[in-house]
Backbone as JSON Lines, residues from 0, in Angstrom:
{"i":0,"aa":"X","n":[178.78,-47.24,43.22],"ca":[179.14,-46.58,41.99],"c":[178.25,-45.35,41.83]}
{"i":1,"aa":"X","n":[178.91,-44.4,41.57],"ca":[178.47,-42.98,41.5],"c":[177.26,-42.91,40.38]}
{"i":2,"aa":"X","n":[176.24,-42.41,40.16],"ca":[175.64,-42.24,38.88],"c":[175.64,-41.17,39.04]}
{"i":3,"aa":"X","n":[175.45,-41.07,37.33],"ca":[175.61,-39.1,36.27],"c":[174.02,-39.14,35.67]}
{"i":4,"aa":"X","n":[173.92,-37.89,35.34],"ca":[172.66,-37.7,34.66],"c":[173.08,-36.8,33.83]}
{"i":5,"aa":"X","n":[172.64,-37.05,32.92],"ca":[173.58,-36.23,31.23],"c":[172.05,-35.37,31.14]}
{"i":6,"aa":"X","n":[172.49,-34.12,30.42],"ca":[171.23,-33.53,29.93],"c":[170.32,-34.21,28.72]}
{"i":7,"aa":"X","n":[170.25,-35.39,28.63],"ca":[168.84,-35.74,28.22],"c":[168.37,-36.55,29.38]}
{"i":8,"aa":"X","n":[168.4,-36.8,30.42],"ca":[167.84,-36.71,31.48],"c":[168.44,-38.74,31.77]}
{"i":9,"aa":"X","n":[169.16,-39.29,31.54],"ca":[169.73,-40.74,31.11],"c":[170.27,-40.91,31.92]}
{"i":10,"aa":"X","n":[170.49,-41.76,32.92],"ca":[171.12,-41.55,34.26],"c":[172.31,-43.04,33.96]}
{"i":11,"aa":"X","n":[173.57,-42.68,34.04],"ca":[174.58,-43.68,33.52],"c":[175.23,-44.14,34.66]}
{"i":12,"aa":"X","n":[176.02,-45.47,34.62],"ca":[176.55,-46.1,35.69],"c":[178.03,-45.63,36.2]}
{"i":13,"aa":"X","n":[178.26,-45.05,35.11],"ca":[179.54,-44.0,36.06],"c":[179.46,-42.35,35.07]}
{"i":14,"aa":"X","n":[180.13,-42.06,35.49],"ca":[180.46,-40.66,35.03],"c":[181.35,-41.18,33.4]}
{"i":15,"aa":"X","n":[180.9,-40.36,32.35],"ca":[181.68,-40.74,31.02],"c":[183.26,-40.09,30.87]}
{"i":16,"aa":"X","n":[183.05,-38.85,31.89],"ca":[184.49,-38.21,31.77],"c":[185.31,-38.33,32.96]}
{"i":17,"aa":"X","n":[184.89,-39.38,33.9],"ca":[185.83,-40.0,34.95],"c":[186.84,-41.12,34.42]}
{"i":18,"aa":"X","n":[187.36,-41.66,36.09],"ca":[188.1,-42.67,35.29],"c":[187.87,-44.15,34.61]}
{"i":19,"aa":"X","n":[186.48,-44.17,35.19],"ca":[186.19,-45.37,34.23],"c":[185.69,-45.08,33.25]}
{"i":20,"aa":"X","n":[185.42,-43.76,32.42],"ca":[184.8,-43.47,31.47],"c":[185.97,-43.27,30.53]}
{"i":21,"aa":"X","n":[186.68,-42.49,30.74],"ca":[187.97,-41.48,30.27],"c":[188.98,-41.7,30.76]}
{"i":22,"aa":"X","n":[189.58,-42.1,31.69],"ca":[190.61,-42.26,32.48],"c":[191.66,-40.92,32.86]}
{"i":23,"aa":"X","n":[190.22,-40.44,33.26],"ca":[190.16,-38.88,34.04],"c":[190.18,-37.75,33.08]}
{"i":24,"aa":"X","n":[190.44,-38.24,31.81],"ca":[190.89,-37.13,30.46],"c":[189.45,-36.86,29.89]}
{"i":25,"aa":"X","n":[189.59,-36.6,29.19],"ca":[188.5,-36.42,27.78],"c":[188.31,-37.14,27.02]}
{"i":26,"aa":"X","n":[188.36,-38.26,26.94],"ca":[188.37,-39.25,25.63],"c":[187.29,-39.31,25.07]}
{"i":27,"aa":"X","n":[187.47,-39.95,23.48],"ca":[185.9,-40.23,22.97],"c":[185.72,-41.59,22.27]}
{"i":28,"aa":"X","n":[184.52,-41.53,21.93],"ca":[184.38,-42.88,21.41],"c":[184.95,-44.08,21.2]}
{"i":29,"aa":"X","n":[185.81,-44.33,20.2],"ca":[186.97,-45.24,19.8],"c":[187.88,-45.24,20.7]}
{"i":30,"aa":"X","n":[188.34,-44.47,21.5],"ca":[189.39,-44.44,22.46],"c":[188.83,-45.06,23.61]}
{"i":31,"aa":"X","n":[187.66,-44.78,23.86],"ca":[187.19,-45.2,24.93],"c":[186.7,-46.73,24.66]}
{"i":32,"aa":"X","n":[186.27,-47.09,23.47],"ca":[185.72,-48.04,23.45],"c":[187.04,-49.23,23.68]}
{"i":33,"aa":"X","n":[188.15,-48.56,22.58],"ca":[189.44,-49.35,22.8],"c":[190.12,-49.85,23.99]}
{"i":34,"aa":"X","n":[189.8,-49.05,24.58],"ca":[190.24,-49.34,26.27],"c":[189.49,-50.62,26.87]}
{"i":35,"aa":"X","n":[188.64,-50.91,26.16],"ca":[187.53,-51.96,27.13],"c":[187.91,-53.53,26.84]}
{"i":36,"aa":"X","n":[188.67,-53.39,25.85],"ca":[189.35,-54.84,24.48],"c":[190.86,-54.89,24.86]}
{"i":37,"aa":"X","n":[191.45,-56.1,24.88],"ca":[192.75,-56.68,25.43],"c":[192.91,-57.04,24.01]}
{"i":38,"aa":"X","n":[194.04,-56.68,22.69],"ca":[194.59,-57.16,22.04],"c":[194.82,-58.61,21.71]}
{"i":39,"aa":"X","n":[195.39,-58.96,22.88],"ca":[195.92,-60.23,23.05],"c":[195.35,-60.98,24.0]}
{"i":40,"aa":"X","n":[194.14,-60.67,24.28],"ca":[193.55,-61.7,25.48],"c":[192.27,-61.99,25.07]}
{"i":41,"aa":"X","n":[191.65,-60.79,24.85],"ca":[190.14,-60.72,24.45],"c":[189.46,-61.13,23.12]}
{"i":42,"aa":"X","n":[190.41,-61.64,21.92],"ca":[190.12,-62.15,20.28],"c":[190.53,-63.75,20.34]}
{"i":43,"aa":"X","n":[189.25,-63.87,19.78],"ca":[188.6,-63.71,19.54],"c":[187.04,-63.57,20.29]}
{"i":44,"aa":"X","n":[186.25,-61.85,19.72],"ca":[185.61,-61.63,20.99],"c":[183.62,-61.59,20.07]}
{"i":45,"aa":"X","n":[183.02,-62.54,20.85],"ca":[181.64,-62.45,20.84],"c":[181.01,-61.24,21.18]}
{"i":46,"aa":"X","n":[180.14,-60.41,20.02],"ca":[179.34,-59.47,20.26],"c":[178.77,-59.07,21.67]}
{"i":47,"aa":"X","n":[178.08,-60.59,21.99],"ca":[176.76,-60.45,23.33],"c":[177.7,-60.56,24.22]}
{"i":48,"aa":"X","n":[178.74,-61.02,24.62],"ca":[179.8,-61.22,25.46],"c":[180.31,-60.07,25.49]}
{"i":49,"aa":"X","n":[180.95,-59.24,25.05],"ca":[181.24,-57.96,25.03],"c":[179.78,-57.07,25.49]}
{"i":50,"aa":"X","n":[178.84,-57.05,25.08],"ca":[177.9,-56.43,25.67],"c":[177.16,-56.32,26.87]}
{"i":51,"aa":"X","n":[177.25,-58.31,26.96],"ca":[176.9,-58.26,28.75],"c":[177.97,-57.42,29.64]}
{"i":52,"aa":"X","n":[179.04,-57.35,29.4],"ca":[179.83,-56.89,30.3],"c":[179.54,-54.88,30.0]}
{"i":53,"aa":"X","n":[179.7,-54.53,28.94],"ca":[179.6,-53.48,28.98],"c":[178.51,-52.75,28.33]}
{"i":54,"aa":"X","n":[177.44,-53.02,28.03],"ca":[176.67,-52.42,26.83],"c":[175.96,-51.15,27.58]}
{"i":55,"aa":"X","n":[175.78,-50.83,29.11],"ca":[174.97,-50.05,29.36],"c":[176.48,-48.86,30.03]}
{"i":56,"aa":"X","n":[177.56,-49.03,29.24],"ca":[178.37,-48.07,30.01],"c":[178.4,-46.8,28.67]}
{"i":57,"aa":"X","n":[178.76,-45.68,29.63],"ca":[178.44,-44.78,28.42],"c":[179.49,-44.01,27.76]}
{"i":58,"aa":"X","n":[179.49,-43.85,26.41],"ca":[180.82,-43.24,25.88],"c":[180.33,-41.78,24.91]}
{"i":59,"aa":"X","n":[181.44,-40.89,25.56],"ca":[180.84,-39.95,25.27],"c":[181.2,-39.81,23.01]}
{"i":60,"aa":"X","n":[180.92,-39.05,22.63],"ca":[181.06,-39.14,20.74],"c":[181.3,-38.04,20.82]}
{"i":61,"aa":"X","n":[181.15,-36.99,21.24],"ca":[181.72,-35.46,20.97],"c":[181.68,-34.75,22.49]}
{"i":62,"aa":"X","n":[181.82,-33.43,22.35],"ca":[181.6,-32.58,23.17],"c":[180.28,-32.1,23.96]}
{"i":63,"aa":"X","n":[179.53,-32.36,23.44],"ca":[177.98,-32.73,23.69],"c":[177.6,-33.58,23.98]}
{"i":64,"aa":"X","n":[177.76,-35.0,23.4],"ca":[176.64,-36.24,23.3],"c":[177.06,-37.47,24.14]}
{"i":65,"aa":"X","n":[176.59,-38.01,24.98],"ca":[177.44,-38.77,25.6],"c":[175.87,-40.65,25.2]}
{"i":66,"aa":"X","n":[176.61,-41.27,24.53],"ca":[175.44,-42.9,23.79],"c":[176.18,-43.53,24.94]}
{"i":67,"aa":"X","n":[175.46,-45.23,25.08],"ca":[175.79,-45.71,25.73],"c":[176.2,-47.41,24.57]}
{"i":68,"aa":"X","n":[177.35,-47.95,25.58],"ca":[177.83,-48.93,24.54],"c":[176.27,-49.84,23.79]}
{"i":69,"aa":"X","n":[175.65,-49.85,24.23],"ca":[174.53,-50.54,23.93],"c":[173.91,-49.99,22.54]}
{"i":70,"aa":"X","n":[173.86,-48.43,22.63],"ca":[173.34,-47.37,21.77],"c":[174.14,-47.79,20.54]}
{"i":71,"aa":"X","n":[175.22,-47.74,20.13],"ca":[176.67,-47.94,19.29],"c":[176.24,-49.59,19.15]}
{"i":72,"aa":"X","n":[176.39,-50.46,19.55],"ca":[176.54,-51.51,19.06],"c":[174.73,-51.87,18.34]}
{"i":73,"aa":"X","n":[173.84,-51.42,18.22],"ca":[172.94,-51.34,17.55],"c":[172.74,-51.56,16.15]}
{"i":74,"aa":"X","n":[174.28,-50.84,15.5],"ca":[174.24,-50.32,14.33],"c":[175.46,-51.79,13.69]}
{"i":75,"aa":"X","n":[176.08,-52.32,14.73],"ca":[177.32,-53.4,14.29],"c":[176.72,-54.73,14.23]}
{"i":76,"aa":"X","n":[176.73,-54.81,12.91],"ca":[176.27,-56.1,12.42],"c":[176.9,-57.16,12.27]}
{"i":77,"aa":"X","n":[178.18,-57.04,12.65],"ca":[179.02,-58.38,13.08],"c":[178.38,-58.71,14.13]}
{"i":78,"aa":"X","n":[178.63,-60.23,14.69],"ca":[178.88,-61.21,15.9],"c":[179.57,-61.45,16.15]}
{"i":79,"aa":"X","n":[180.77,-61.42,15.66],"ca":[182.13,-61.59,16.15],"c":[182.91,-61.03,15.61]}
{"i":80,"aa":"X","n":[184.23,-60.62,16.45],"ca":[185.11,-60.15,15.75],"c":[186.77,-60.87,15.91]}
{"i":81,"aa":"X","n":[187.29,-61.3,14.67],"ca":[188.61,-62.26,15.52],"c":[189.54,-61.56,15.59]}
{"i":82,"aa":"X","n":[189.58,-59.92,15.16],"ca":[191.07,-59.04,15.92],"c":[190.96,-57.68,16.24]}
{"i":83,"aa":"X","n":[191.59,-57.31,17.29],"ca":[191.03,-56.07,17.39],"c":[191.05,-54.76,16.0]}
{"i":84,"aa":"X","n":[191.81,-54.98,15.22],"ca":[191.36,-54.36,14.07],"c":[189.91,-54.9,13.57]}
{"i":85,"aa":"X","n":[189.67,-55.98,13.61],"ca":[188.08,-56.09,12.66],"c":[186.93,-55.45,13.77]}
{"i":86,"aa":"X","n":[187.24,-55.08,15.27],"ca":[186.43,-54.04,15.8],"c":[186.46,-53.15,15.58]}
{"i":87,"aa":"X","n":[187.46,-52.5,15.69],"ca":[187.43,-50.98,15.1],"c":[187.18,-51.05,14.01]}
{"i":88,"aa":"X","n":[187.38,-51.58,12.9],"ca":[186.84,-51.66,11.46],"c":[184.83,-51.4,11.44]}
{"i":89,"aa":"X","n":[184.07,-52.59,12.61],"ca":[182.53,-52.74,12.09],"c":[182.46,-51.85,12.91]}
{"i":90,"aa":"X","n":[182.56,-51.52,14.36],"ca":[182.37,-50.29,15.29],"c":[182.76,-48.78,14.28]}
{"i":91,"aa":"X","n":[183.91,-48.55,14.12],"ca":[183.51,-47.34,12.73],"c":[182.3,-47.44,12.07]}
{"i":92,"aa":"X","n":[182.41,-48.6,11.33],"ca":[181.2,-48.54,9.96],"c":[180.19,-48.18,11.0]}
{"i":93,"aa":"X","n":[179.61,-48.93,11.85],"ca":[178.42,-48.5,12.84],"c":[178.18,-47.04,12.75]}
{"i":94,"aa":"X","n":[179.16,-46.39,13.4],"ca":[179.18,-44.93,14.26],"c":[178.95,-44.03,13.16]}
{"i":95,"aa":"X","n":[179.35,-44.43,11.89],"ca":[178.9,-43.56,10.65],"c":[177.61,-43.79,10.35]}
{"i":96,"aa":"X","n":[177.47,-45.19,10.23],"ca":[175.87,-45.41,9.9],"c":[174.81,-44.64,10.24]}
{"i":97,"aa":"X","n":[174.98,-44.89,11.8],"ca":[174.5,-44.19,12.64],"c":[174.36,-42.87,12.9]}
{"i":98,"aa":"X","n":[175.39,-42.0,12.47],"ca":[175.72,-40.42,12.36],"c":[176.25,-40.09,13.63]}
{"i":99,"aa":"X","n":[176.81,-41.16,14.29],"ca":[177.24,-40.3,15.69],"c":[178.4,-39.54,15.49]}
{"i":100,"aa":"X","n":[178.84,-39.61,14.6],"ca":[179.98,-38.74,14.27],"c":[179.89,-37.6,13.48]}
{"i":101,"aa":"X","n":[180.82,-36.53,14.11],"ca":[180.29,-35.58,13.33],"c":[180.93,-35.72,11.91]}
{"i":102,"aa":"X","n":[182.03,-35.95,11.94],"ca":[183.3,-35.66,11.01],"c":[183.07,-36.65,9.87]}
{"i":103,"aa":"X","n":[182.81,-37.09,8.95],"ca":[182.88,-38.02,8.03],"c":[183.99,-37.47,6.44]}
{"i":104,"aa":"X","n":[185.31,-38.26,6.44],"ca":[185.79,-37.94,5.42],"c":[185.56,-38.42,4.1]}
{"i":105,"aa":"X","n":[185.71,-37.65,2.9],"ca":[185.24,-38.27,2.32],"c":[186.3,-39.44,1.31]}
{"i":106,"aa":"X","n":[185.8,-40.73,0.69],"ca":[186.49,-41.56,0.05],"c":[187.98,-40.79,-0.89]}
C-alpha cells in the first residue's frame, strides 16, 4: 500500500484522493466516511469496531485539510449507532464541534 505525506508532514495509509480515499474523485468527509458503512449490513455498528477497521484512514474535510478517521471520531460521543442515519447525525455533531468544517449554517 502506497503511503502519502500531506503537508503537515502525517504520512497516511493510502492516498485521501485515490481510490480508496475518494474513489478516484474528490470527495469529502461525509461522503467519504459514508462509503465505509453498509446500510443494511453494517447496523447495528459499534464505535471501536468501526475504528479498528478504519480509524487511521484519512479523510480529506476541505480543499486543504486532509484528518484521519481517528481524528473525527474523537469528538463522537456515541458508542453505537443502530442506523446509518444516527451516524451521520453524531459524526456531523462531531465535525462541527470540532470546527472541521468550514461551513456551519445557521439554526
Amino acid at each position: 500500500m502506497a503511503e502519502m505525506e500531506d503537508p503537515s508532514g502525517r504520512d497516511w495509509v493510502h492516498d485521501p484522493d485515490g481510490e480508496k480515499g475518494s474513489e478516484g474523485g474528490r470527495k469529502y468527509d461525509m461522503a467519504v466516511l459514508s462509503k465505509m458503512v453498509d446500510e443494511h449490513e453494517d447496523f447495528p455498528l459499534e464505535k471501536d469496531v468501526f475504528l479498528e477497521e478504519y480509524g487511521e484512514w484519512p479523510v480529506r474535510v476541505n480543499h486543504e485539510k486532509v484528518v484521519s478517521v481517528d481524528d473525527i471520531f474523537e469528538h463522537v460521543t456515541e458508542e453505537s449507532f443502530e442506523t446509518k442515519v444516527d451516524f451521520h447525525e453524531a459524526v456531523g455533531d462531531a465535525m462541527r464541534r470540532a470546527n472541521l468544517w468550514d461551513y456551519h449554517p445557521t439554526e
